[in-house]
Kinemage of the C-alpha trace (Angstrom):
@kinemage 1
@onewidth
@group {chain A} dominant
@subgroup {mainchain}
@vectorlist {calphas} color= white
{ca unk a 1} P 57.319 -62.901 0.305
{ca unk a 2} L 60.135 -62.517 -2.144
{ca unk a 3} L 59.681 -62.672 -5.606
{ca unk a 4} L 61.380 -65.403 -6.093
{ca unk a 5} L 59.901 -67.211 -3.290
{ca unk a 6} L 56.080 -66.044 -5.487
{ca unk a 7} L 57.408 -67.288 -8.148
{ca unk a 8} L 58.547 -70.740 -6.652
{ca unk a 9} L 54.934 -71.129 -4.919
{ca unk a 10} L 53.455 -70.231 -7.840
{ca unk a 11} L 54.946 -72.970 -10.291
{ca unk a 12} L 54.370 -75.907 -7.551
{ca unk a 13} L 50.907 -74.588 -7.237
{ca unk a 14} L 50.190 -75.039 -10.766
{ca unk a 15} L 51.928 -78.797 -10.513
{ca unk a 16} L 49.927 -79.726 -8.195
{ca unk a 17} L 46.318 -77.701 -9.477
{ca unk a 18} L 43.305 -79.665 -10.062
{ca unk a 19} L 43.887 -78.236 -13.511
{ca unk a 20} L 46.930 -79.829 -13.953
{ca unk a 21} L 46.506 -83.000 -12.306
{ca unk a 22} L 43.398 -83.556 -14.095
{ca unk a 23} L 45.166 -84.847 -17.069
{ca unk a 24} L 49.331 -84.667 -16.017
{ca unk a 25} L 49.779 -88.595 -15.855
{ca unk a 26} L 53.512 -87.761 -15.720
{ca unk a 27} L 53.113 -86.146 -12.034
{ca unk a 28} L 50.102 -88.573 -10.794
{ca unk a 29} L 52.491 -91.709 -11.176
{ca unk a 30} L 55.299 -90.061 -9.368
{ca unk a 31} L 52.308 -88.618 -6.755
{ca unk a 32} L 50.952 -92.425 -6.213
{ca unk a 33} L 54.447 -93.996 -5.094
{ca unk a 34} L 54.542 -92.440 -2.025
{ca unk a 35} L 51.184 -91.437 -0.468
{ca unk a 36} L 50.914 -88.126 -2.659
{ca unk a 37} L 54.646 -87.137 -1.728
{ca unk a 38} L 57.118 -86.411 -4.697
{ca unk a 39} L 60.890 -85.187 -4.199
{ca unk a 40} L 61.874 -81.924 -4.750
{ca unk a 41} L 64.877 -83.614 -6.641
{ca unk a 42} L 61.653 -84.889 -8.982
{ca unk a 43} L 60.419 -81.216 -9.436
{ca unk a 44} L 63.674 -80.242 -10.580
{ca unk a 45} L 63.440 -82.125 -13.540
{ca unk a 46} L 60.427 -79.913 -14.315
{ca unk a 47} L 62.366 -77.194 -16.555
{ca unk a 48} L 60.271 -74.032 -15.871
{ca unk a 49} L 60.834 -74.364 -11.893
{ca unk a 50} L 64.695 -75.568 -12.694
{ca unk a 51} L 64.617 -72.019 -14.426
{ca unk a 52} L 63.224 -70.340 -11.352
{ca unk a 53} L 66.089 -71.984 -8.878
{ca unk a 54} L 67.491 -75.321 -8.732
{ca unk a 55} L 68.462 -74.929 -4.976
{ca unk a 56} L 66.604 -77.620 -3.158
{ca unk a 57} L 66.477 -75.355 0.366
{ca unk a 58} L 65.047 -72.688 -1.295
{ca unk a 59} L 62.185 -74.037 -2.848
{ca unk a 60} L 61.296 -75.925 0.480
{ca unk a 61} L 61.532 -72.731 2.480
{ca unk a 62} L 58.904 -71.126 -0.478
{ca unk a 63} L 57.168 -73.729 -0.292
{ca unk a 64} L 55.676 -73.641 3.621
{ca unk a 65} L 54.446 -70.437 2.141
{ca unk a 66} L 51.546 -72.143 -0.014
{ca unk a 67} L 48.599 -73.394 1.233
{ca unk a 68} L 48.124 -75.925 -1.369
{ca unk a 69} L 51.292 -77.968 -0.669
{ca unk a 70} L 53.243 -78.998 1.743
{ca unk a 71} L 56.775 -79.698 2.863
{ca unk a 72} L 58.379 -82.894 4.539
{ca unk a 73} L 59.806 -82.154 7.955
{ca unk a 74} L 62.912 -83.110 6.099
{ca unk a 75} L 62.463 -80.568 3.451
{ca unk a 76} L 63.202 -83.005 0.901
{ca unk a 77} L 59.500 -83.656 -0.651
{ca unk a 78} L 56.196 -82.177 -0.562
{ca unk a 79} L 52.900 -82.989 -1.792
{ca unk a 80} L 49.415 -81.574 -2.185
{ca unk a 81} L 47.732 -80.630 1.061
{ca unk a 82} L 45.395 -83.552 2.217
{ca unk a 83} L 42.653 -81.191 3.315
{ca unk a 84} L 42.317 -79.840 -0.194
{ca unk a 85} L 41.109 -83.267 -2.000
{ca unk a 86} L 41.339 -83.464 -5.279
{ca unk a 87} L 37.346 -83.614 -7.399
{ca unk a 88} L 36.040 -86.928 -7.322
{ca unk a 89} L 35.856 -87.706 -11.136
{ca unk a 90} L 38.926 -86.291 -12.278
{ca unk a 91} L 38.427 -87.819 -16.586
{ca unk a 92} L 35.336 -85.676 -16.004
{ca unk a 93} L 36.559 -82.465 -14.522
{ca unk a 94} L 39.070 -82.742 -17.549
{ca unk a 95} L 36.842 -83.237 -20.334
{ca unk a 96} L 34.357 -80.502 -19.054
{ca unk a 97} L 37.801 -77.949 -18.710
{ca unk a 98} L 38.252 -79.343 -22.898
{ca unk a 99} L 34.527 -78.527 -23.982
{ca unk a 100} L 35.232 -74.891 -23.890
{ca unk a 101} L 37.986 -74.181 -26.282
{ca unk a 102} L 38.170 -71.385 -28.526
{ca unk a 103} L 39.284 -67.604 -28.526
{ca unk a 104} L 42.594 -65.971 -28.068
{ca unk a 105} L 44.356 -65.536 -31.178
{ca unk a 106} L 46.914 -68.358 -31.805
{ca unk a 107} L 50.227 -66.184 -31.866
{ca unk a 108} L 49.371 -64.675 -28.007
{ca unk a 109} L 51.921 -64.999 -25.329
{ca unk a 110} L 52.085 -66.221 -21.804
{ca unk a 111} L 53.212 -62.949 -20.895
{ca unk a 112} L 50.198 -60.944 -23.202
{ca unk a 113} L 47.773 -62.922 -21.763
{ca unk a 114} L 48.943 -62.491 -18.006
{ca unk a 115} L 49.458 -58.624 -18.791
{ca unk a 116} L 45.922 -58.610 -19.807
{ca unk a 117} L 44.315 -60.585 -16.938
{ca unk a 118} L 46.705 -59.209 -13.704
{ca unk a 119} L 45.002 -55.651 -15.032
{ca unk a 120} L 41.619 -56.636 -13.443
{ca unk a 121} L 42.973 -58.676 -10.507
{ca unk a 122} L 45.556 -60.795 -9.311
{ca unk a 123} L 46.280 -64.563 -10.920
{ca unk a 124} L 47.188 -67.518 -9.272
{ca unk a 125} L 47.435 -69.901 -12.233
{ca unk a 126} L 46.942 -70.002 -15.910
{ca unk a 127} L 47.183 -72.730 -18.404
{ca unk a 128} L 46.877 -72.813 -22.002
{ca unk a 129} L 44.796 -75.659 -23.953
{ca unk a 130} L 47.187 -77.335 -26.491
{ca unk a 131} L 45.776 -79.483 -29.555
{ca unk a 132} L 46.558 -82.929 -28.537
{ca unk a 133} L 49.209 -83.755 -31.022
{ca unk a 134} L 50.204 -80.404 -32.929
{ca unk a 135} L 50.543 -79.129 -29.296
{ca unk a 136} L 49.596 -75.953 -30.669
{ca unk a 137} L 47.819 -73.080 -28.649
{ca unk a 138} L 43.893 -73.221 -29.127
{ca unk a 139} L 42.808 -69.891 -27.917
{ca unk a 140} L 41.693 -70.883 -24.337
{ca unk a 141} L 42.778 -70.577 -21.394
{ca unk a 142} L 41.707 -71.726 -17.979
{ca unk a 143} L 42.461 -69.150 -15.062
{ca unk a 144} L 42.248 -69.233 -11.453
{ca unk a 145} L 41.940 -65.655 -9.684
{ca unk a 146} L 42.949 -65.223 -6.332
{ca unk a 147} L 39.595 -65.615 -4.977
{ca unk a 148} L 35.879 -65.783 -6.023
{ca unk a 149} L 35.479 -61.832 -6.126
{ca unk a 150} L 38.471 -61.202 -8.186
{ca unk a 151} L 36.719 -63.944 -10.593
{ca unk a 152} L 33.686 -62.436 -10.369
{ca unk a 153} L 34.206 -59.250 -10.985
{ca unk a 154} L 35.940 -60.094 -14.389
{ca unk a 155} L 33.509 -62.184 -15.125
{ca unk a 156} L 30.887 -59.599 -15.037
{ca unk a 157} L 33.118 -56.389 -15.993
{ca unk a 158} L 31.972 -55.588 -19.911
{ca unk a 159} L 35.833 -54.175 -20.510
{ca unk a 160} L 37.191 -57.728 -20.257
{ca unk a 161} L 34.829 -59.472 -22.954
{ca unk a 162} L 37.761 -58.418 -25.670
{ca unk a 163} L 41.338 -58.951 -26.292
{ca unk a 164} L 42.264 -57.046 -28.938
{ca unk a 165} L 39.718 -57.606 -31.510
{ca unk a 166} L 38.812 -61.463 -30.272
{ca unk a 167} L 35.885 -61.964 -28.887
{ca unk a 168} L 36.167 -63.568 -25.154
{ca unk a 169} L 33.511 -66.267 -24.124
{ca unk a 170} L 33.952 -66.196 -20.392
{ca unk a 171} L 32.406 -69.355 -18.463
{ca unk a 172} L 32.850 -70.203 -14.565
{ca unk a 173} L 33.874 -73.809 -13.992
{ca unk a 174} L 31.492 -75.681 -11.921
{ca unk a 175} L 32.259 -76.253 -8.300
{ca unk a 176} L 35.628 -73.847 -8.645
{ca unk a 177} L 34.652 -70.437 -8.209
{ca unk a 178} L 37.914 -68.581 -8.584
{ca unk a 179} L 38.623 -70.396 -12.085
{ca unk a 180} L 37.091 -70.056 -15.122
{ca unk a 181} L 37.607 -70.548 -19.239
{ca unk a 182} L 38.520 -67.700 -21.736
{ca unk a 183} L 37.774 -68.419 -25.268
């Protein structure tokens, strides 16, 4: 896969993530108009994937890549794969991700905390908790690893309990193995 096709399949993943969708009210409208299908020309609008390309073919061909989405035989809208439902009680599987907030040091980056994390395996998604209405960083993030192993094994490695000199509380998310808080 190319890297920008990665990249592509990467930022729809995270769109469509339980994570995301467990509080993005923005996306769930546009998702309950038409059976769970939204137009690529609506992901466009979506700046970070507009950076990525803005070519509608290209992001359709990327797209039959993931296995959490997928493409109309059209190529002009996807959605999230029916076979992966979403949790039952999504207002619950948010507030439980909000409970556990606390830990990296305001100023980190994207790109410092990604650095840090792709050294013990590979990442599939990452989102930083925001204060409500400063939309500031808190210090946590949630991450899913590529698989329960990867998880695993940085949940139990002693090397990853630190970032720089913060302390990282490291807690599993129930019923998601591959995903887990840092704070």
């Amino acid at each position: 896969m190319s890297l920008i096709n990665e990249k592509i399949v990467k930022q729809v993943n995270h769109y469509f993530s339980n994570e995301n969708l467990s509080h993005d009210r923005f996306f769930q409208r546009e998702m309950n108009k038409d059976h769970g299908w939204v137009k690529i020309d609506f992901l466009l609008g979506c700046n970070a994937l507009k950076r990525i390309t803005q070519n509608k073919a290209t992001i359709a061909a990327a797209l039959k890549d993931s296995d959490l989405v997928e493409v109309s035989d059209d190529g002009e809208k996807i959605r999230r794969n029916p076979e992966i439902p979403l949790p039952d009680n999504m207002p619950q599987f948010w507030q439980d991700l909000k409970k556990r907030t606390r830990g990296f040091p305001r100023n980190t980056s994207n790109d410092e905390i990604m650095q840090f994390l792709n050294s013990y395996g590979e990442v599939v998604d990452l989102i930083k908790q925001k204060h409500k209405r400063a939309r500031e960083f808190r210090g946590c993030v949630f991450v899913t690893f590529k698989d329960e192993a990867t998880a695993q094994n940085f949940i139990c490695n002693p090397d990853t309990n630190r970032f720089r000199q913060a302390e990282l509380v490291k807690n599993m998310v129930n019923d998601c193995k591959e995903g887990f808080f840092l704070n």
